[in-house]
OpenMM code with the backbone's topology and positions (N, CA, C; nanometers):
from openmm import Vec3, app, unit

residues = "UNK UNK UNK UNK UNK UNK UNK UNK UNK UNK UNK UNK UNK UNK UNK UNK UNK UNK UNK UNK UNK UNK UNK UNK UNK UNK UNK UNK UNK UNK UNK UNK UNK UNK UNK UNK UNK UNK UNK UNK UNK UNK UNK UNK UNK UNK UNK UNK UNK UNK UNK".split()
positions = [
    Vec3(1.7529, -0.5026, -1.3940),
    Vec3(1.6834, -0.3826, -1.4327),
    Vec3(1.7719, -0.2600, -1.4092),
    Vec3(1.8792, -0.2410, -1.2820),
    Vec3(1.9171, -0.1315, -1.2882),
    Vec3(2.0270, -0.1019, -1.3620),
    Vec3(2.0770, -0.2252, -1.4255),
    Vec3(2.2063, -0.1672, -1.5361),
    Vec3(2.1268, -0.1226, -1.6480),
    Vec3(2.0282, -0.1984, -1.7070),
    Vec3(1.9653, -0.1258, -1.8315),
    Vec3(1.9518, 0.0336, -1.7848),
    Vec3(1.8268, 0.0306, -1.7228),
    Vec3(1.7706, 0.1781, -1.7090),
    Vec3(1.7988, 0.2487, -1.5698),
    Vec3(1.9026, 0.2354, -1.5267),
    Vec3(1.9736, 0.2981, -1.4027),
    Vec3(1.8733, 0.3367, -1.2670),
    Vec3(1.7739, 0.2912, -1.2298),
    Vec3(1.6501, 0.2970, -1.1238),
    Vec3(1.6819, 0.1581, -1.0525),
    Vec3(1.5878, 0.1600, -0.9657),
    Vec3(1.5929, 0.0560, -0.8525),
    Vec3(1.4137, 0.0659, -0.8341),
    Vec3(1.4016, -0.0788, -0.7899),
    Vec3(1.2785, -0.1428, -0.7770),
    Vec3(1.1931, -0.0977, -0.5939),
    Vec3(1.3313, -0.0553, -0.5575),
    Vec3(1.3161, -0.0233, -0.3953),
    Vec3(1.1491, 0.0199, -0.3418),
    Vec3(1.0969, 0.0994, -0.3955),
    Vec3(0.9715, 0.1980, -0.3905),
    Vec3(0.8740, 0.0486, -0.4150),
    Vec3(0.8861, 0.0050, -0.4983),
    Vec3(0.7903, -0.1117, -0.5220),
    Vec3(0.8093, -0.2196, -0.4510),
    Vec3(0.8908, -0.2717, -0.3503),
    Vec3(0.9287, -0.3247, -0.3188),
    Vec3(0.8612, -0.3214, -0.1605),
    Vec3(0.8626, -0.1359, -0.1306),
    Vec3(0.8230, -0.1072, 0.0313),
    Vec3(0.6358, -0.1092, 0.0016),
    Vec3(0.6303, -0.0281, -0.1052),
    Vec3(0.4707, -0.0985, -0.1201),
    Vec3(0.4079, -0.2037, -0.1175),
    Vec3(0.4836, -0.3411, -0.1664),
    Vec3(0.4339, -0.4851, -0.1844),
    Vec3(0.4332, -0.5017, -0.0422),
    Vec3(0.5349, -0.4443, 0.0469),
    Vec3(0.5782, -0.5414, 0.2286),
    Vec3(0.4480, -0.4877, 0.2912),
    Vec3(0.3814, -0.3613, 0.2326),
    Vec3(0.2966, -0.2626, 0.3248),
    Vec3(0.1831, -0.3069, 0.2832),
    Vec3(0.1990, -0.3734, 0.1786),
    Vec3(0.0653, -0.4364, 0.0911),
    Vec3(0.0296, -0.5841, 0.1654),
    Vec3(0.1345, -0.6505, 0.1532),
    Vec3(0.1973, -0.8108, 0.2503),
    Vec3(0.0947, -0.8065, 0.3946),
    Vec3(0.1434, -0.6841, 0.4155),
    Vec3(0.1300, -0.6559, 0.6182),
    Vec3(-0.0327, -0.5893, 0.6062),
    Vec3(-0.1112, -0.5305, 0.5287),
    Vec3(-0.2473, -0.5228, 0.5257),
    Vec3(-0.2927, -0.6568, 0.4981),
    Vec3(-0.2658, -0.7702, 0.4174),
    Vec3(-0.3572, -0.8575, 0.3726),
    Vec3(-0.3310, -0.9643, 0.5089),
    Vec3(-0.2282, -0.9711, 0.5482),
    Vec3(-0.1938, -1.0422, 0.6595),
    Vec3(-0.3302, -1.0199, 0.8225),
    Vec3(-0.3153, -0.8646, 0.7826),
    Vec3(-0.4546, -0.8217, 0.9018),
    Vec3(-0.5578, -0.8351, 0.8578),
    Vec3(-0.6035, -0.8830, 0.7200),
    Vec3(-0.7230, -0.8540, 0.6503),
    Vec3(-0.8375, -0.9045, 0.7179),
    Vec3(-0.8116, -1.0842, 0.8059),
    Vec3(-0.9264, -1.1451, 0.8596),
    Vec3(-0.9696, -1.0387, 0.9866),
    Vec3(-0.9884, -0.8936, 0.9707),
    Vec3(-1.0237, -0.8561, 1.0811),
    Vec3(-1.1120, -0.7697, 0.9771),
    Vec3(-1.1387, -0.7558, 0.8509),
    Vec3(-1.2423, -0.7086, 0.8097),
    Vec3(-1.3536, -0.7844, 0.7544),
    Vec3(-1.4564, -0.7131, 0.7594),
    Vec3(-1.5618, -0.7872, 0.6875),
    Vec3(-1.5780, -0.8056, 0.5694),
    Vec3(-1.5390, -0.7212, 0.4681),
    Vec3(-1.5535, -0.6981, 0.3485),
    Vec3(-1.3947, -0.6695, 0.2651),
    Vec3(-1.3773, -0.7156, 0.1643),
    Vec3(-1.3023, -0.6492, 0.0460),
    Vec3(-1.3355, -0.4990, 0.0395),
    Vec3(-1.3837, -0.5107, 0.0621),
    Vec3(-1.4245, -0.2826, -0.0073),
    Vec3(-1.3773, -0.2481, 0.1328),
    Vec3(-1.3744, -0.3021, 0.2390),
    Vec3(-1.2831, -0.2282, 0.3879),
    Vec3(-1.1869, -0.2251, 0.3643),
    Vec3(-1.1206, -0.3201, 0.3406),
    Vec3(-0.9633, -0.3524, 0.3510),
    Vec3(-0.9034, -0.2845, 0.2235),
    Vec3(-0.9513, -0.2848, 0.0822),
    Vec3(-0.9238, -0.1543, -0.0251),
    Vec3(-0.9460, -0.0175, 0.0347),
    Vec3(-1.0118, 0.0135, 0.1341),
    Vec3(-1.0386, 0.2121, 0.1644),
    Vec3(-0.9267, 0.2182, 0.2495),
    Vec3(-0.9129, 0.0678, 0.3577),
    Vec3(-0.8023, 0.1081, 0.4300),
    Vec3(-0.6044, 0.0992, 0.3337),
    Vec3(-0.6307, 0.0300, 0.2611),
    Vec3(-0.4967, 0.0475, 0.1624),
    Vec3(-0.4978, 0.1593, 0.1074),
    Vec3(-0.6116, 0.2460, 0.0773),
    Vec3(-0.6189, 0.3762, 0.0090),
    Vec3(-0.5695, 0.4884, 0.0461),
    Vec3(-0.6519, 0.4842, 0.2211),
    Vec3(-0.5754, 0.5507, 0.3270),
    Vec3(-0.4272, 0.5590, 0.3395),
    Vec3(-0.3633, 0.4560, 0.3862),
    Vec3(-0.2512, 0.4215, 0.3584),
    Vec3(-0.1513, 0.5051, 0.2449),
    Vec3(-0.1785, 0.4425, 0.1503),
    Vec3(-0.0846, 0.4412, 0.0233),
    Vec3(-0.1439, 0.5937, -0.0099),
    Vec3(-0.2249, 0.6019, -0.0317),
    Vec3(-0.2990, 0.6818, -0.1124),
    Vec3(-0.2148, 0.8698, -0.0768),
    Vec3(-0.1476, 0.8417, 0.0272),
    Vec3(-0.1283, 1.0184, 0.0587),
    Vec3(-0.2340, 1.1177, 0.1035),
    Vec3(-0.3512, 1.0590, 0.1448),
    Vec3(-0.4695, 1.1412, 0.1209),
    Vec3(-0.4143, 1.2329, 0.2260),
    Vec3(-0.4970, 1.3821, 0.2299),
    Vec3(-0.4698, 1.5105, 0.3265),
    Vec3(-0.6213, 1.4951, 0.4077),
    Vec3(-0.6391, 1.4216, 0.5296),
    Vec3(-0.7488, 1.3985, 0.6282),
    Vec3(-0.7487, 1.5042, 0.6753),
    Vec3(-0.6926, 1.5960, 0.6609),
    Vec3(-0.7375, 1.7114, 0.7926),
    Vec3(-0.8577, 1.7664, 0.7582),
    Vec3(-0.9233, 1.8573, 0.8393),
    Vec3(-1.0623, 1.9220, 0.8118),
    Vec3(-1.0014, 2.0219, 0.7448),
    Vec3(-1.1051, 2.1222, 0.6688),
    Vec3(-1.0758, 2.1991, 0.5908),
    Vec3(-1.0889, 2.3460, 0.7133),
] * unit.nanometer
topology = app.Topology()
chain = topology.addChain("A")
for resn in residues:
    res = topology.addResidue(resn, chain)
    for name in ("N", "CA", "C"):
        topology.addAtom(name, app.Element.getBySymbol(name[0]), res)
């Protein structure tokens, strides 16, 4: 891929390991819809602070 279009896969690569290492902890949730809010958290960039 990076001789065609000169990029690197790197970025997708640290997401899948961070993705890997949530599903790995997953048996500590109860639900699918936990373990998606907590990847959201995560990945997502969200700004938690109070307003």
């Amino acid at each position: 891929m990076h001789i065609k279009s000169n990029s690197s896969n790197g970025k997708i690569e640290g997401m899948n390991s961070k993705l890997r290492g949530f599903t790995k902890r997953a048996f500590g949730f109860k639900t699918l819809k936990n373990l998606k809010i907590t990847i959201f958290i995560a990945l997502g960039k969200l700004n938690l602070t109070p307003a």
